[in-house]
Biopython code that builds the backbone (N, CA, C, O; Angstrom):
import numpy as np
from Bio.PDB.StructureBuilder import StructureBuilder

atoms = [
    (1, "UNK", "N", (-41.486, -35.443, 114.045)),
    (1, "UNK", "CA", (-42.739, -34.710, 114.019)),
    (1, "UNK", "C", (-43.713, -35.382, 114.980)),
    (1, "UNK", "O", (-43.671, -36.552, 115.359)),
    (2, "UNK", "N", (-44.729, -34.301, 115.357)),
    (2, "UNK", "CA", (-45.868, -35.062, 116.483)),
    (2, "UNK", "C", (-46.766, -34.405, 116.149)),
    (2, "UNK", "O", (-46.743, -33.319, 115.569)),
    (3, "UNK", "N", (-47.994, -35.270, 116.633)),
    (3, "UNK", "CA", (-49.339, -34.418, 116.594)),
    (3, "UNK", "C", (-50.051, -34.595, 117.972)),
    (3, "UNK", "O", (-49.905, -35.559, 118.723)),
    (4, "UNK", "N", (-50.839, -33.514, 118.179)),
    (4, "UNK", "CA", (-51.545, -33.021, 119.547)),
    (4, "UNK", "C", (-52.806, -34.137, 119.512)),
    (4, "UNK", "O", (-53.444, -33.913, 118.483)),
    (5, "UNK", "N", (-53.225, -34.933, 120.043)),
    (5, "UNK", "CA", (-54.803, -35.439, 120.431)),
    (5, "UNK", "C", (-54.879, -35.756, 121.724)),
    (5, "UNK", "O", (-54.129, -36.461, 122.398)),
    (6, "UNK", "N", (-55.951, -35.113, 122.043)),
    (6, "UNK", "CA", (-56.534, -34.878, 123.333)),
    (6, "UNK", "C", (-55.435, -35.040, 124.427)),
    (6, "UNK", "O", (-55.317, -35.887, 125.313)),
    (7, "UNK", "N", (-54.660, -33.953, 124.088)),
    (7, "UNK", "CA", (-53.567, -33.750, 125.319)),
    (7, "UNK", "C", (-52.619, -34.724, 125.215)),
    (7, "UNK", "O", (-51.822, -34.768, 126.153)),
    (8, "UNK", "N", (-52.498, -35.426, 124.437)),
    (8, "UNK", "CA", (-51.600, -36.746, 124.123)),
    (8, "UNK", "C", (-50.921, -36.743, 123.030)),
    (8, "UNK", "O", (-51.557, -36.811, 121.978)),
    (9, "UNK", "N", (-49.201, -36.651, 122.980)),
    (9, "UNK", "CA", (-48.563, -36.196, 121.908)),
    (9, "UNK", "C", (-48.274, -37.664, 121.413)),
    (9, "UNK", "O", (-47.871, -38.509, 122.212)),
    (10, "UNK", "N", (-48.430, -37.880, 120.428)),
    (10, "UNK", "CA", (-48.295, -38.798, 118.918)),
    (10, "UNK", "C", (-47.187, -38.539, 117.668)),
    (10, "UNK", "O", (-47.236, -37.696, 116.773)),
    (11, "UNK", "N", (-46.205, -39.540, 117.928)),
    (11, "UNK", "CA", (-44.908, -39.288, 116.725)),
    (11, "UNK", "C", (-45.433, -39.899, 115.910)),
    (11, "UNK", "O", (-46.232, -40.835, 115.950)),
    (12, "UNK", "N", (-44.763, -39.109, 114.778)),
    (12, "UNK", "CA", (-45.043, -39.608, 113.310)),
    (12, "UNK", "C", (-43.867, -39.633, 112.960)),
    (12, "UNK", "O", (-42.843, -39.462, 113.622)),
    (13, "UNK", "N", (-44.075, -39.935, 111.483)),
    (13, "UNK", "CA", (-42.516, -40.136, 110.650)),
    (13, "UNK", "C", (-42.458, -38.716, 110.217)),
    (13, "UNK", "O", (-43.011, -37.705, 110.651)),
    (14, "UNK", "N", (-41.564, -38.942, 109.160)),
    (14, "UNK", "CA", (-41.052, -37.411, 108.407)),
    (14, "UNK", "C", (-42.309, -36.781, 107.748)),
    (14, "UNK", "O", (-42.710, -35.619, 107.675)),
    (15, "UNK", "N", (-42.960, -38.407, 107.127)),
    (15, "UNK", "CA", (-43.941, -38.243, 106.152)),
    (15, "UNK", "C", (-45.439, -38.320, 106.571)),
    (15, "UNK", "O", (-46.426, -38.124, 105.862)),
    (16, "UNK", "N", (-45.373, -38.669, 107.963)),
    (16, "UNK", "CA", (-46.769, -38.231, 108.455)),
    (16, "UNK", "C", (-47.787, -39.316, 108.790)),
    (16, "UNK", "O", (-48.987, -39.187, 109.034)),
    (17, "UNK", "N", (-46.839, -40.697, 108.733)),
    (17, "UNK", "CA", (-47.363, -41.847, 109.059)),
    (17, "UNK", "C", (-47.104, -41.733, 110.572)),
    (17, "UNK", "O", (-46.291, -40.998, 111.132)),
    (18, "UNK", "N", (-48.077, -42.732, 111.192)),
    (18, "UNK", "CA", (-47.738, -42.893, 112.826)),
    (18, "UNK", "C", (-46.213, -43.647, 113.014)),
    (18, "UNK", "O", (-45.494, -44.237, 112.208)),
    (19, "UNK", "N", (-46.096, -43.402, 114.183)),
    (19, "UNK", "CA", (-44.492, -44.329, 114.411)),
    (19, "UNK", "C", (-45.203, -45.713, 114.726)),
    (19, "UNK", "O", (-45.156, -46.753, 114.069)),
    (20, "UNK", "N", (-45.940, -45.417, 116.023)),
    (20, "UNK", "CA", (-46.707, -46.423, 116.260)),
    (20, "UNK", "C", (-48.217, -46.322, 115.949)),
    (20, "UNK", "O", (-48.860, -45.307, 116.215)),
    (21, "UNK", "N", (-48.923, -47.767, 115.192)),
    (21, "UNK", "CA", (-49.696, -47.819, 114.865)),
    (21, "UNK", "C", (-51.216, -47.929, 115.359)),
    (21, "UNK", "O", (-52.314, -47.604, 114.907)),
    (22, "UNK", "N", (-50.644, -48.659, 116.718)),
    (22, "UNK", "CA", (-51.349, -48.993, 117.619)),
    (22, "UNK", "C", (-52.141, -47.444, 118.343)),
    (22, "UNK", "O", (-53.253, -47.469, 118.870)),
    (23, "UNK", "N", (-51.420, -46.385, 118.235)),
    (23, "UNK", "CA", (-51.663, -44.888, 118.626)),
    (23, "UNK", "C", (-53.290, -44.651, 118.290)),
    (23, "UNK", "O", (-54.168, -44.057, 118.916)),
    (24, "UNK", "N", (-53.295, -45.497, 116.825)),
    (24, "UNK", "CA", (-54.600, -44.885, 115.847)),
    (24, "UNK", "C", (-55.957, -44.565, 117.030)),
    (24, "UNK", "O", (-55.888, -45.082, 118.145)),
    (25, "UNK", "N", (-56.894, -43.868, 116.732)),
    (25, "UNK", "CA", (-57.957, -44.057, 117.073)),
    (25, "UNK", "C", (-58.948, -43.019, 116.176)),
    (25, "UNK", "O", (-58.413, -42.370, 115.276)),
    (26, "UNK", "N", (-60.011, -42.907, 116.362)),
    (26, "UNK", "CA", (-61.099, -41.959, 115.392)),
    (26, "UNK", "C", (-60.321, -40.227, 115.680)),
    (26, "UNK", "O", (-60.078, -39.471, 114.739)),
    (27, "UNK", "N", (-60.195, -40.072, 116.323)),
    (27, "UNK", "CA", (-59.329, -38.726, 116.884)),
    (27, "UNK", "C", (-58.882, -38.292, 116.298)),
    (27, "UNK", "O", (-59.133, -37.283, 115.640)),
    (28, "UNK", "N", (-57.252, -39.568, 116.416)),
    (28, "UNK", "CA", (-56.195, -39.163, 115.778)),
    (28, "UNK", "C", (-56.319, -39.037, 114.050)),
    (28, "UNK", "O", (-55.721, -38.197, 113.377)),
    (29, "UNK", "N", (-57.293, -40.140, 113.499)),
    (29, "UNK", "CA", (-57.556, -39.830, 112.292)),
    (29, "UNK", "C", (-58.188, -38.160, 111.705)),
    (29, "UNK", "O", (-57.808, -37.499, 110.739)),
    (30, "UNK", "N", (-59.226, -37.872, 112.687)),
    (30, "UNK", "CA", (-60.046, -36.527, 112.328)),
    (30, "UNK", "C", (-58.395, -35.293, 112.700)),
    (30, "UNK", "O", (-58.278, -34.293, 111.992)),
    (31, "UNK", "N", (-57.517, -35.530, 113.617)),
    (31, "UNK", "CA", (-56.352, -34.603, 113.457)),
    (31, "UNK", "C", (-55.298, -34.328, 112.157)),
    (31, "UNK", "O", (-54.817, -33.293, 111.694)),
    (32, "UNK", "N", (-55.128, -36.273, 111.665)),
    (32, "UNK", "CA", (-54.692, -35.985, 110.549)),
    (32, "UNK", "C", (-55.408, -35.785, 109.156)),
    (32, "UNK", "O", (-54.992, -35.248, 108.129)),
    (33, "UNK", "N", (-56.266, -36.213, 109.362)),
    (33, "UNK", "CA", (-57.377, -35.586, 108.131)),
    (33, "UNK", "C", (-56.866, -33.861, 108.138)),
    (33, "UNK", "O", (-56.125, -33.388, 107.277)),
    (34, "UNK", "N", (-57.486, -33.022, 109.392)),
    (34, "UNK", "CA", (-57.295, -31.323, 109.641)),
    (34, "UNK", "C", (-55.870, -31.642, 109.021)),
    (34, "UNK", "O", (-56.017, -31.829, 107.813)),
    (35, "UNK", "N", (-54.596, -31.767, 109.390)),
    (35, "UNK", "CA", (-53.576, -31.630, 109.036)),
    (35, "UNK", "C", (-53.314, -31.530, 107.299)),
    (35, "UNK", "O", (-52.633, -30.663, 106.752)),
    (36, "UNK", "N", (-53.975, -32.546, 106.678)),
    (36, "UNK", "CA", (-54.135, -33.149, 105.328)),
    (36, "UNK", "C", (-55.174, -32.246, 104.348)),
    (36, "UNK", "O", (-55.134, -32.276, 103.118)),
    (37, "UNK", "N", (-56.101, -31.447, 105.142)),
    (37, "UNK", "CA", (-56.845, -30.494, 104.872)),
    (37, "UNK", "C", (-57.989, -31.072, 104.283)),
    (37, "UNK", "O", (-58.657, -30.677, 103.327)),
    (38, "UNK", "N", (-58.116, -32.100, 105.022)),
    (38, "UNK", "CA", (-59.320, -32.719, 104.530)),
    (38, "UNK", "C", (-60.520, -32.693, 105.787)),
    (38, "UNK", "O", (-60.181, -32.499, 106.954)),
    (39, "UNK", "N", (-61.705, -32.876, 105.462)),
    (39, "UNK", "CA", (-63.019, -32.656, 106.047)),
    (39, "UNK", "C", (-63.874, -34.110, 105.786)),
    (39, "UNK", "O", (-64.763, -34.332, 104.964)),
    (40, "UNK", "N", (-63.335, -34.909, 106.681)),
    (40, "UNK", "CA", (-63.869, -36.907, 106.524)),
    (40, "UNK", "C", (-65.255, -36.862, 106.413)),
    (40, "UNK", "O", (-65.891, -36.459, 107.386)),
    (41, "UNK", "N", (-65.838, -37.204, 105.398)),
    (41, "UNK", "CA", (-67.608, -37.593, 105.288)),
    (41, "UNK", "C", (-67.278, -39.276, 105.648)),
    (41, "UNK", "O", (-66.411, -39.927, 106.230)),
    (42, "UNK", "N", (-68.613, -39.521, 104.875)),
    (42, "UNK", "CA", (-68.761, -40.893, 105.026)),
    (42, "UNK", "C", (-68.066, -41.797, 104.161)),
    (42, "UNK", "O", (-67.545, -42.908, 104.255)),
    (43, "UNK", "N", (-68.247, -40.914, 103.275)),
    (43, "UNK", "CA", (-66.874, -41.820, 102.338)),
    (43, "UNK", "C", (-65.578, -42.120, 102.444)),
    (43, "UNK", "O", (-65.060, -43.184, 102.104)),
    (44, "UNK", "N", (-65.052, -41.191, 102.911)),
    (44, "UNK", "CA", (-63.438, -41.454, 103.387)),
    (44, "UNK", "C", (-63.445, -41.971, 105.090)),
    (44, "UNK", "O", (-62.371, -42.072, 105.684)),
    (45, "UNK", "N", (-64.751, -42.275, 105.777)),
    (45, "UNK", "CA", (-64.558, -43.286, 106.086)),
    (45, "UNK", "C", (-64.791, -44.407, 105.798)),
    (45, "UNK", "O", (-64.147, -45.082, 106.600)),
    (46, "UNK", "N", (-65.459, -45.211, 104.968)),
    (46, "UNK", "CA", (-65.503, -46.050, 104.296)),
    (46, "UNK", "C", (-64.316, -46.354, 104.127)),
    (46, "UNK", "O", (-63.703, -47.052, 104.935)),
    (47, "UNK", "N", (-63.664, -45.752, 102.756)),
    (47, "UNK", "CA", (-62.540, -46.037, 102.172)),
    (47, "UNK", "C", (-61.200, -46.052, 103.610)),
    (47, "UNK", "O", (-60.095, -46.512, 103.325)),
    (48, "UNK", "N", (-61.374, -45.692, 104.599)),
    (48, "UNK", "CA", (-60.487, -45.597, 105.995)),
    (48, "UNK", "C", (-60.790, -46.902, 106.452)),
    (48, "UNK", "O", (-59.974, -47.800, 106.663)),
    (49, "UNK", "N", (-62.326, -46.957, 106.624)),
    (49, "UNK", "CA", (-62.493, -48.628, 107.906)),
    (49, "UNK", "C", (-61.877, -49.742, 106.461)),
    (49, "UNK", "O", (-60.918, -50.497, 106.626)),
    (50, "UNK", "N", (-62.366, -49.675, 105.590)),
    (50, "UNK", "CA", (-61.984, -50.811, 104.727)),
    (50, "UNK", "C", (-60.562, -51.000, 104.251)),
    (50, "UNK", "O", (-60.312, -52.149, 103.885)),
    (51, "UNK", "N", (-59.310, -49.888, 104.155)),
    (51, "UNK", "CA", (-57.707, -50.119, 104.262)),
    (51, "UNK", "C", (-57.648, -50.858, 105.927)),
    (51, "UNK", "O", (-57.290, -52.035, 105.883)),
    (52, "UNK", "N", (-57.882, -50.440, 107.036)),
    (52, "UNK", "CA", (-57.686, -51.007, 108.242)),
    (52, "UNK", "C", (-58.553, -52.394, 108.093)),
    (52, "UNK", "O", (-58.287, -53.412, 108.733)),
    (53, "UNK", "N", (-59.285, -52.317, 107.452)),
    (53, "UNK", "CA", (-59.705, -54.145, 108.300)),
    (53, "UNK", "C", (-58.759, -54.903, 106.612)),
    (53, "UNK", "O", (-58.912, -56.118, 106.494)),
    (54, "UNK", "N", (-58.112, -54.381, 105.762)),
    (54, "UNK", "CA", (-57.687, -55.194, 104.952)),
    (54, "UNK", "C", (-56.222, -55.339, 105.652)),
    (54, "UNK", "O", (-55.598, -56.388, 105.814)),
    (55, "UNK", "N", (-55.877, -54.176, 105.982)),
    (55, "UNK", "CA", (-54.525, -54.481, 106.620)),
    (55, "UNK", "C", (-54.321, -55.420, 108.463)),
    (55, "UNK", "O", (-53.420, -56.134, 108.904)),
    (56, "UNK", "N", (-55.476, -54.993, 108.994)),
    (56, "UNK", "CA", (-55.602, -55.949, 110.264)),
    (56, "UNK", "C", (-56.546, -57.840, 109.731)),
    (56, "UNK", "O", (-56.480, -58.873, 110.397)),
    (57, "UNK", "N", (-57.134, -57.686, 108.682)),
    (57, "UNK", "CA", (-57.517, -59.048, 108.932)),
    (57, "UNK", "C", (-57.299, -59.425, 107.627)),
    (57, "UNK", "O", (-58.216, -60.043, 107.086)),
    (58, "UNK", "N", (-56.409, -59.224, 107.063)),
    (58, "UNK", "CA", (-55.700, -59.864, 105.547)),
    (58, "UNK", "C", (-54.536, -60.028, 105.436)),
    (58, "UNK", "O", (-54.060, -60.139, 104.306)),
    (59, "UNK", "N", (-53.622, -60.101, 106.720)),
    (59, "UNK", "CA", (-52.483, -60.218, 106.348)),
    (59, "UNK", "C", (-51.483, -59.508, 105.913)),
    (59, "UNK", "O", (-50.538, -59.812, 105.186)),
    (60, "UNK", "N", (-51.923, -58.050, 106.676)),
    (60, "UNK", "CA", (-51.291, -57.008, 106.470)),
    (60, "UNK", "C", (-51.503, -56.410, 105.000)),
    (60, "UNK", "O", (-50.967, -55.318, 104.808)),
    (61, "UNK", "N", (-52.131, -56.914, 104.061)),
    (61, "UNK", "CA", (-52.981, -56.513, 102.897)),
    (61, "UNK", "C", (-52.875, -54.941, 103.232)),
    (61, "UNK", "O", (-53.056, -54.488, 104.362)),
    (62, "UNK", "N", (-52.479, -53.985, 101.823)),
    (62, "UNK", "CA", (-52.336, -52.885, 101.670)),
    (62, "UNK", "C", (-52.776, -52.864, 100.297)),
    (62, "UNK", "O", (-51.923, -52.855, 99.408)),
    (63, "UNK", "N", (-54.301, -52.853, 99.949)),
    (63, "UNK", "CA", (-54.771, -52.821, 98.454)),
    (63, "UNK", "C", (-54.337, -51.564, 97.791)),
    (63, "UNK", "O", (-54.231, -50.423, 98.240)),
    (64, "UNK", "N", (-54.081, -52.131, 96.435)),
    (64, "UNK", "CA", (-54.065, -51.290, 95.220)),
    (64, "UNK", "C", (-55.261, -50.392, 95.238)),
    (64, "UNK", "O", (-56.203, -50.596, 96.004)),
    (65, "UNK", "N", (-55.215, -49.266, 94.277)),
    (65, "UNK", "CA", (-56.188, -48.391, 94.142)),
    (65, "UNK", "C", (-57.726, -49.040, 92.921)),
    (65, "UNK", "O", (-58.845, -48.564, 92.732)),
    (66, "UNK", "N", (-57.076, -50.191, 92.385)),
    (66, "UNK", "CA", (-58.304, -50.357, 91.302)),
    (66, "UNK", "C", (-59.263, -51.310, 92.396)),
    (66, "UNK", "O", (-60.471, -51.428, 92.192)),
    (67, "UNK", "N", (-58.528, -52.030, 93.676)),
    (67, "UNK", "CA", (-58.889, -53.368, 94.310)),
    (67, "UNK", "C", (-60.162, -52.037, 95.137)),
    (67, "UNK", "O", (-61.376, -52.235, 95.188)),
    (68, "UNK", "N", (-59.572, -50.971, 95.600)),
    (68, "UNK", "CA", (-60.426, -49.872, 96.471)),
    (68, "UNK", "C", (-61.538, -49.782, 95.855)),
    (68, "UNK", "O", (-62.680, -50.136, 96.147)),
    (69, "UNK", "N", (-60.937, -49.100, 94.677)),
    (69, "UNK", "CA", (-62.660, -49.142, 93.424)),
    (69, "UNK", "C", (-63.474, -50.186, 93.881)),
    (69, "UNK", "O", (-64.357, -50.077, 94.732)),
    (70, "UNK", "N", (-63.138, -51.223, 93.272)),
    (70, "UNK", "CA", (-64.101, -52.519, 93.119)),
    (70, "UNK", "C", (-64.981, -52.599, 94.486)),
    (70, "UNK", "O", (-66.197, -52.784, 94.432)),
    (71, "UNK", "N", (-64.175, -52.423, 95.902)),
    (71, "UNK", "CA", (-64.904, -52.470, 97.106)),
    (71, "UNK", "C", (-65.718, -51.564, 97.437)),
    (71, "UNK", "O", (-66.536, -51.694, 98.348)),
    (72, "UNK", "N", (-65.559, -50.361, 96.605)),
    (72, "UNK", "CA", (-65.944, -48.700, 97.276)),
    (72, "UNK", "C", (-67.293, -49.252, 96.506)),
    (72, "UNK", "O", (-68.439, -49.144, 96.940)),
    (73, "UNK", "N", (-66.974, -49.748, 95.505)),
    (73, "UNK", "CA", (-68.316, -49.996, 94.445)),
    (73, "UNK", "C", (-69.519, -50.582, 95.178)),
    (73, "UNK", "O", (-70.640, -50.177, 95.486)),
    (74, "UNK", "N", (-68.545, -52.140, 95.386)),
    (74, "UNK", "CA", (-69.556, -52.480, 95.885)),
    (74, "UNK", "C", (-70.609, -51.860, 97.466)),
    (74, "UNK", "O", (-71.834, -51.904, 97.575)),
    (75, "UNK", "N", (-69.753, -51.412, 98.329)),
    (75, "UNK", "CA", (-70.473, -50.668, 99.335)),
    (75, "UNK", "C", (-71.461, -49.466, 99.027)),
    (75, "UNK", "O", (-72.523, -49.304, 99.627)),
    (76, "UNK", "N", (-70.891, -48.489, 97.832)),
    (76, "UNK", "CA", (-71.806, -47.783, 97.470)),
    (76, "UNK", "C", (-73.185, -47.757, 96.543)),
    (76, "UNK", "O", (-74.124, -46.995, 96.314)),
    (77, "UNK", "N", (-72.775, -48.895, 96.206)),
    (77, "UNK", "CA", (-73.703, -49.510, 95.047)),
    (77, "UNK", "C", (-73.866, -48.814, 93.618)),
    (77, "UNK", "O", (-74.974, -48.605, 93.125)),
    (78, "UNK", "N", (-72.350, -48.387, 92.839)),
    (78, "UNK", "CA", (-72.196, -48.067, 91.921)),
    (78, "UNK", "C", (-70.590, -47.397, 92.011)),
    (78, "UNK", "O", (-69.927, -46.795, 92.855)),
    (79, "UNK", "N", (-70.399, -47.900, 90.573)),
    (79, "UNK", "CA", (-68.369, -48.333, 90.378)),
    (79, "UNK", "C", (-67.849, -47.021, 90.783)),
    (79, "UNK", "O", (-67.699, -46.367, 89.751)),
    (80, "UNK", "N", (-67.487, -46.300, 91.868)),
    (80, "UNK", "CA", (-66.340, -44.916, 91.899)),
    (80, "UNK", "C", (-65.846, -45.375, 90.390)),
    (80, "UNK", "O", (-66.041, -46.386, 89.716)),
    (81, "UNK", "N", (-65.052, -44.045, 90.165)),
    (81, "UNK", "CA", (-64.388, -43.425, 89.439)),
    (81, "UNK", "C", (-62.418, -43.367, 89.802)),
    (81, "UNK", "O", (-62.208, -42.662, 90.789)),
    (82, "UNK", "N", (-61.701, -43.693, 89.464)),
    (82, "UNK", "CA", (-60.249, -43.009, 89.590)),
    (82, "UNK", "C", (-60.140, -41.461, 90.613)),
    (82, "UNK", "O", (-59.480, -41.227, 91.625)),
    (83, "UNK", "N", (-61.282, -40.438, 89.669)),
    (83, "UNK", "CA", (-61.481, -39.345, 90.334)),
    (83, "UNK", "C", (-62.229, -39.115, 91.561)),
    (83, "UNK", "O", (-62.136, -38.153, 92.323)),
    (84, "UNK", "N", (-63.364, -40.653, 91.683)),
    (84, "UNK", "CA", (-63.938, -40.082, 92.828)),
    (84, "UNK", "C", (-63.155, -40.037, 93.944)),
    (84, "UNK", "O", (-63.327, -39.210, 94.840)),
    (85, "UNK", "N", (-61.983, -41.192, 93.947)),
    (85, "UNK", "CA", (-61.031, -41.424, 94.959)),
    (85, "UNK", "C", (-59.963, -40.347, 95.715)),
    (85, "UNK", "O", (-59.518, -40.112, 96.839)),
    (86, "UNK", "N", (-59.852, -39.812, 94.205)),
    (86, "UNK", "CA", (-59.059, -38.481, 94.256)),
    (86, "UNK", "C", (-59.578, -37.388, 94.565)),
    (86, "UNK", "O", (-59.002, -36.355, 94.906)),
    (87, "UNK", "N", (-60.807, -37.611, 94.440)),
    (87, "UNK", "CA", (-61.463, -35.978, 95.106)),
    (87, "UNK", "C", (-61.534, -36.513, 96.466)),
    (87, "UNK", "O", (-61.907, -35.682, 97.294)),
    (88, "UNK", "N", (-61.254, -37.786, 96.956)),
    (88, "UNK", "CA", (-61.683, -37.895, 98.733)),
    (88, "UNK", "C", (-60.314, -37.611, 99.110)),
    (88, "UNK", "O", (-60.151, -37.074, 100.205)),
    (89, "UNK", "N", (-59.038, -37.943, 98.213)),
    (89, "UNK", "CA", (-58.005, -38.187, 99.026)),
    (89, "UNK", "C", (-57.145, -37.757, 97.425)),
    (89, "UNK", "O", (-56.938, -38.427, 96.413)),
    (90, "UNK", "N", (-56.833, -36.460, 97.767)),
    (90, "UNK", "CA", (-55.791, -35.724, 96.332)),
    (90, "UNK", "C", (-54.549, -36.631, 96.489)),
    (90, "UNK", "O", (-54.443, -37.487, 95.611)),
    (91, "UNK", "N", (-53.899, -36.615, 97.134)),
    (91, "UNK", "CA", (-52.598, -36.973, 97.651)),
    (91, "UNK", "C", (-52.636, -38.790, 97.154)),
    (91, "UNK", "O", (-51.590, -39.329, 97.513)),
    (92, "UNK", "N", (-53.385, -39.546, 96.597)),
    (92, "UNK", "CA", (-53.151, -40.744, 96.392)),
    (92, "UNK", "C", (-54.629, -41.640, 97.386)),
    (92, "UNK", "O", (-54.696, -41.915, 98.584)),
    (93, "UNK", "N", (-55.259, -41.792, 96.672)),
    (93, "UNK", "CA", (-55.911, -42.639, 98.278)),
    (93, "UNK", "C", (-55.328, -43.636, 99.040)),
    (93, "UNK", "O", (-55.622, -43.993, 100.181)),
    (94, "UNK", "N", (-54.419, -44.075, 98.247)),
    (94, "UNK", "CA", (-53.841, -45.561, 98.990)),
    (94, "UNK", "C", (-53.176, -45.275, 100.157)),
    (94, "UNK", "O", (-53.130, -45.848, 101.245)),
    (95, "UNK", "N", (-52.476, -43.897, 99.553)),
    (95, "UNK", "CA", (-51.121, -43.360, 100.335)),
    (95, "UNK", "C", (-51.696, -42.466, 101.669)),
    (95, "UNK", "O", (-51.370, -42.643, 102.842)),
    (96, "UNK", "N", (-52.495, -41.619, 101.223)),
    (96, "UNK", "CA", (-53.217, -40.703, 102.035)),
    (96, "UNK", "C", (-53.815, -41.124, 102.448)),
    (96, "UNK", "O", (-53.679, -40.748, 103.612)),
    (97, "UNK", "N", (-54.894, -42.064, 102.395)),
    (97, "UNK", "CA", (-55.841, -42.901, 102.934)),
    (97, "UNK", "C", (-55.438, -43.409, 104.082)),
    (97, "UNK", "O", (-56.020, -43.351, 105.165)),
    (98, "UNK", "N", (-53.968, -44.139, 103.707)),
    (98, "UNK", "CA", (-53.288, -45.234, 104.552)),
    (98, "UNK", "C", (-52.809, -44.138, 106.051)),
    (98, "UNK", "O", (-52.765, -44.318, 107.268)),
    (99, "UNK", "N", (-52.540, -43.088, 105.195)),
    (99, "UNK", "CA", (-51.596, -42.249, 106.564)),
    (99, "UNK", "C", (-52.622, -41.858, 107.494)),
    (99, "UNK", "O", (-52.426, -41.902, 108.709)),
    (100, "UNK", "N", (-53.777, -41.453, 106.952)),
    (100, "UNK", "CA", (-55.455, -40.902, 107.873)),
    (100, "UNK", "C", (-55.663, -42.373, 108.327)),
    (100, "UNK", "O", (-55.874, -42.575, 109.522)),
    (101, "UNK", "N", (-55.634, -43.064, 107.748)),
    (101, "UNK", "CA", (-56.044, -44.519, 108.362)),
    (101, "UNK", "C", (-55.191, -45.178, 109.872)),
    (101, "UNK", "O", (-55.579, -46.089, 110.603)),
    (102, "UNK", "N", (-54.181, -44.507, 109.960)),
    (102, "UNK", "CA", (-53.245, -44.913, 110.546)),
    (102, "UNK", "C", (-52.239, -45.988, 110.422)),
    (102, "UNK", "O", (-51.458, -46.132, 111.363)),
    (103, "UNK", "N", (-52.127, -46.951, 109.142)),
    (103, "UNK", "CA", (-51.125, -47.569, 109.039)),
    (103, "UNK", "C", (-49.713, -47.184, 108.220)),
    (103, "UNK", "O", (-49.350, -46.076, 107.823)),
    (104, "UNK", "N", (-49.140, -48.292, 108.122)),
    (104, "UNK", "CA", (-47.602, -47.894, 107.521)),
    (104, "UNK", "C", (-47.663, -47.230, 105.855)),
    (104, "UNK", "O", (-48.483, -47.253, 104.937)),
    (105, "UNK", "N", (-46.760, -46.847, 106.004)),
    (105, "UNK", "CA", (-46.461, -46.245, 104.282)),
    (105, "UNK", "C", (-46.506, -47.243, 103.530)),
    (105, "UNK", "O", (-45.753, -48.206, 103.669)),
    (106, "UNK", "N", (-47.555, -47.132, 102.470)),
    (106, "UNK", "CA", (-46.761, -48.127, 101.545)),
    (106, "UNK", "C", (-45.437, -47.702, 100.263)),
    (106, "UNK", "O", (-45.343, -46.818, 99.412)),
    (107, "UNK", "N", (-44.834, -48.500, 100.560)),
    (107, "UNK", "CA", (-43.550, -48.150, 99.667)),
    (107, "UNK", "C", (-43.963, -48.651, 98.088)),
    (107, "UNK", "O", (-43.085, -48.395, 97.263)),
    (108, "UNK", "N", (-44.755, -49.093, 97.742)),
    (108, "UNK", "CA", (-44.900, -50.001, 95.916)),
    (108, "UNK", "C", (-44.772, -48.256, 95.048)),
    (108, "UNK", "O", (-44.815, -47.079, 95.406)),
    (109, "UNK", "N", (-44.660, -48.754, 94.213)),
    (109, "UNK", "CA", (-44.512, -47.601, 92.809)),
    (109, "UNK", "C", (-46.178, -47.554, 92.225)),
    (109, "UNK", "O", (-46.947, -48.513, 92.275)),
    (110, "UNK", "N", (-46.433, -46.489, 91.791)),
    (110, "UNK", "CA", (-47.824, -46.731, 91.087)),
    (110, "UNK", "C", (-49.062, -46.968, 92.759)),
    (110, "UNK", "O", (-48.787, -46.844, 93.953)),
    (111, "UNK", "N", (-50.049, -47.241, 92.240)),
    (111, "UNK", "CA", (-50.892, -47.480, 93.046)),
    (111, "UNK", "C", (-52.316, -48.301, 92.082)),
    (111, "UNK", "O", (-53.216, -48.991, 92.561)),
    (112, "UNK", "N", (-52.182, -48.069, 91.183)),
    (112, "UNK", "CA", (-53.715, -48.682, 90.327)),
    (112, "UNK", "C", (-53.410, -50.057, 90.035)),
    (112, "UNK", "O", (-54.237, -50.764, 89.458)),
]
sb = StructureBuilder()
sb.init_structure("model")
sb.init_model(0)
sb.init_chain("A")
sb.init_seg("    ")
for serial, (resi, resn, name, xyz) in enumerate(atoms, 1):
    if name == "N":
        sb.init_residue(resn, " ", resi, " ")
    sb.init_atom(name, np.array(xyz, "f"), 0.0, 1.0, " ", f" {name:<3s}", serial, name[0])
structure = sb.get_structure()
């Protein structure tokens, strides 16, 4: 599978992660968001810049969904919800998040 940005074709996996990661840019995220049928506010970028700087400056860090809470919290200045996560990102935020975010799948079971 591929996706179109700005005249520049981009492989993905089966499942809609990049092949290569390095591809990412704000673009390609707002393409797979459209793809995902999602419409990115400020929140799901939030919850986007903060999976990428955990996975680029933590050691490849791919947080759990309760670790997201706690951070979303603190940036917003009051605790999200399970649901608020899920109304930004139906599909899992970790999972969906991660794929709009541009990094790898995470493979773990569960996510909270």
């Amino acid at each position: 599978m591929a996706i179109e940005v700005n005249g520049k074709t981009i492989e993905t996996t089966p499942s809609g992660y990049l092949q290569e990661i390095s591809e990412w840019t704000e673009e390609v995220a707002l393409k797979l968001a459209e793809i995902e049928g999602i419409t990115l506010t400020d929140k799901h970028w939030d919850v986007i810049n903060y999976l990428r700087d955990e996975y680029y400056n933590n050691a490849q860090h791919q947080p759990m969904e309760r670790v997201v809470l706690k951070e979303m919290g603190k940036k917003w200045g009051s605790k999200p919800t399970s649901k608020d996560l899920y109304t930004l990102f139906p599909l899992a935020p970790t999972k969906q998040g991660n794929r709009i975010a541009g990094l790898p799948e995470v493979m773990r079971k569960g996510g909270y």
